[in-house]
C-alpha positions in Angstrom: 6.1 32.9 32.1 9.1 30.8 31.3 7.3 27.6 32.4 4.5 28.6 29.5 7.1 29.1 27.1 9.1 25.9 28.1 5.1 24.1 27.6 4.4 25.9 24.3 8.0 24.2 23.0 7.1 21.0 24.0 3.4 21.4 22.4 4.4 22.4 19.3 7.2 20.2 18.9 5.0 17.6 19.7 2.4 18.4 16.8 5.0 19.2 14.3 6.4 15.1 15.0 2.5 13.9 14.6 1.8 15.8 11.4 1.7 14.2 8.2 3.4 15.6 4.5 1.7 13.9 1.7 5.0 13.1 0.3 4.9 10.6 3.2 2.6 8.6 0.5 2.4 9.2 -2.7 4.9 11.2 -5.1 4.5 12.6 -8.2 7.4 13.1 -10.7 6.8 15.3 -13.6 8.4 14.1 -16.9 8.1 14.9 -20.5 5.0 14.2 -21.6 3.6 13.0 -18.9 3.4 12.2 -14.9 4.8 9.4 -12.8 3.0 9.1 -9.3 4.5 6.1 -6.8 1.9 5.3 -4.0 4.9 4.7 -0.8 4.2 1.3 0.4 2.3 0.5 3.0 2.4 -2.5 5.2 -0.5 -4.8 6.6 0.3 -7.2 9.3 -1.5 -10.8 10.1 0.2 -13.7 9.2 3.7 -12.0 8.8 3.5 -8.8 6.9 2.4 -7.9 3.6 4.0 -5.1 1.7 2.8 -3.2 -0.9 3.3 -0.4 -3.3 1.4 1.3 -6.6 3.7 3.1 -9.6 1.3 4.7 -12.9 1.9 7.5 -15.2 -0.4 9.5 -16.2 -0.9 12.4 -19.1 -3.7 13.5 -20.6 -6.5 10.7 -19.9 -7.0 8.6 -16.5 -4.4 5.8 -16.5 -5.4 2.6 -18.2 -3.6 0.2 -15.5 -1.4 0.5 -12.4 2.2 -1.6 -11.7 1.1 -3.6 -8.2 4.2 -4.5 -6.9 3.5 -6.7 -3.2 5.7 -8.2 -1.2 5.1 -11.6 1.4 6.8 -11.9 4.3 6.6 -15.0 6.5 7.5 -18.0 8.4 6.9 -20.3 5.1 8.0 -19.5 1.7 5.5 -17.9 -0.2 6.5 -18.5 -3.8 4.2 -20.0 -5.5 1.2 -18.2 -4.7 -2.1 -18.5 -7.2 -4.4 -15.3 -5.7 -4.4 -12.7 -3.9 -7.8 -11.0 -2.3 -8.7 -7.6 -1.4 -11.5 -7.5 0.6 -13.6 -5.4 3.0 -16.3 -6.5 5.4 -15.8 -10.2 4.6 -17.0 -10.0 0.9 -14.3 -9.6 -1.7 -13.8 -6.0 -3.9 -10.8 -7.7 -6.3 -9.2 -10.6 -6.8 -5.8 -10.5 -8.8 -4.3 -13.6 -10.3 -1.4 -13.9 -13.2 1.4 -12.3 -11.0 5.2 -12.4 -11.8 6.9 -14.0 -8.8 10.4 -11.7 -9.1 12.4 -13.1 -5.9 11.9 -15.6 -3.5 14.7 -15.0 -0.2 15.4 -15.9 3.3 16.0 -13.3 5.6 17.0 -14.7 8.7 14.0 -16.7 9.9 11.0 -15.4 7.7 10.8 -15.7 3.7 10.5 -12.4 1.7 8.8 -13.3 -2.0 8.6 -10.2 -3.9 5.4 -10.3 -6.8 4.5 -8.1 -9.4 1.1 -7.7 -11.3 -0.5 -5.0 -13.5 -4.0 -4.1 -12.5 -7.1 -1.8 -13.9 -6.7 1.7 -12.4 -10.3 1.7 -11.2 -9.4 -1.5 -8.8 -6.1 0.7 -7.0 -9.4 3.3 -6.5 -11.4 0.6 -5.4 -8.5 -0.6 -3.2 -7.9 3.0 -1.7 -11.8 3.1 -0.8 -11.7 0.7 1.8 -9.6 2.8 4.3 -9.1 1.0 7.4 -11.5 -1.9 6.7 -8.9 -3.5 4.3 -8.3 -7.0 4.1 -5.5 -8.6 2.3 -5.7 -12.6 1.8 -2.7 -14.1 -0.3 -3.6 -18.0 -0.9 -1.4 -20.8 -2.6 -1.9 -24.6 -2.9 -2.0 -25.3 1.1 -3.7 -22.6 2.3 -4.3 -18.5 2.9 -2.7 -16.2 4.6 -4.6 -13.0 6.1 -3.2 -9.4 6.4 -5.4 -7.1 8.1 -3.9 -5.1 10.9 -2.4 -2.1 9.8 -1.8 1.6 11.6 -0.9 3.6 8.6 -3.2 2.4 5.7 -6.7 3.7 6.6 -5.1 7.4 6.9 -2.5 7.0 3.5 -5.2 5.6 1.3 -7.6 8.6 2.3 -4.1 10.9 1.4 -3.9 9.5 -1.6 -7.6 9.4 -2.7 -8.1 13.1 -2.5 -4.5 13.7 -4.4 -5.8 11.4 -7.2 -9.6 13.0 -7.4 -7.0 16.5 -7.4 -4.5 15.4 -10.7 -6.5 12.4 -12.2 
């Protein structure tokens, strides 16, 4: 009977450390007048690792555009880049130019540049669709970079999804 006990313990200690809270990614601060939800970043691996997070209010109508802010993180500096491409299954779903470069940094032996862009709420839905099939290329005048491994995207984005179809 103790040995049962002693296994029970361990199981449910077990599945309360896998679970997942929502607040793991997305929040959603109410204010006066109206409702400021920050999507947690998320990070995509490839060449380095690209960073990114999503900050919108919202009140009485669906949000009109979202604050993309992305970080690249890499062997070469990444300040000057001219695109960056979502896609999923090889074909492109948005491409986003006319970003604000706000810091370029070394840190230790990889470059950090730190962007951010204002996009149409509809493409952070489209975005969020692709679950794990999401591709993240980031190109500037000698060449791309690719992002496309991640563990945690595929399973926040669905999180997310169903908390915006909930509030939005």
């Amino acid at each position: 009977m103790k040995r049962l006990s002693i296994i029970l313990l361990l199981l449910s200690a077990a599945l309360t450390l896998s679970a997942q809270n929502s607040a793991d990614y997305i929040k959603k601060m109410n204010r006066e007048g109206f409702d400021l939800f920050f999507i947690e970043p998320v990070t995509l691996k490839g060449d380095g690792a690209f960073e990114m997070d999503f900050t919108f209010t919202h009140s009485d109508s669906i949000p009109k555009e979202v604050t993309l802010r992305f970080s690249v993180i890499s062997r070469v500096a990444s300040g000057n880049l001219d695109s960056l491409v979502f896609e999923q299954d090889g074909k492109p779903i948005a491409t986003i130019r006319d970003f604000k470069r706000m810091y370029l940094e070394k840190k230790s032996k990889k470059w950090v540049a730190r962007y951010e862009v204002q996009i149409p709420y509809d493409v952070l839905r489209i975005i969020l669709s692709t679950g794990d099939d999401l591709v993240i290329k980031t190109y500037d005048g000698s060449g791309a970079l690719i992002f496309d491994k991640s563990k945690k995207w595929g399973k926040a984005a669905s999180i997310v999804e169903v908390i915006l179809d909930a509030e939005i």
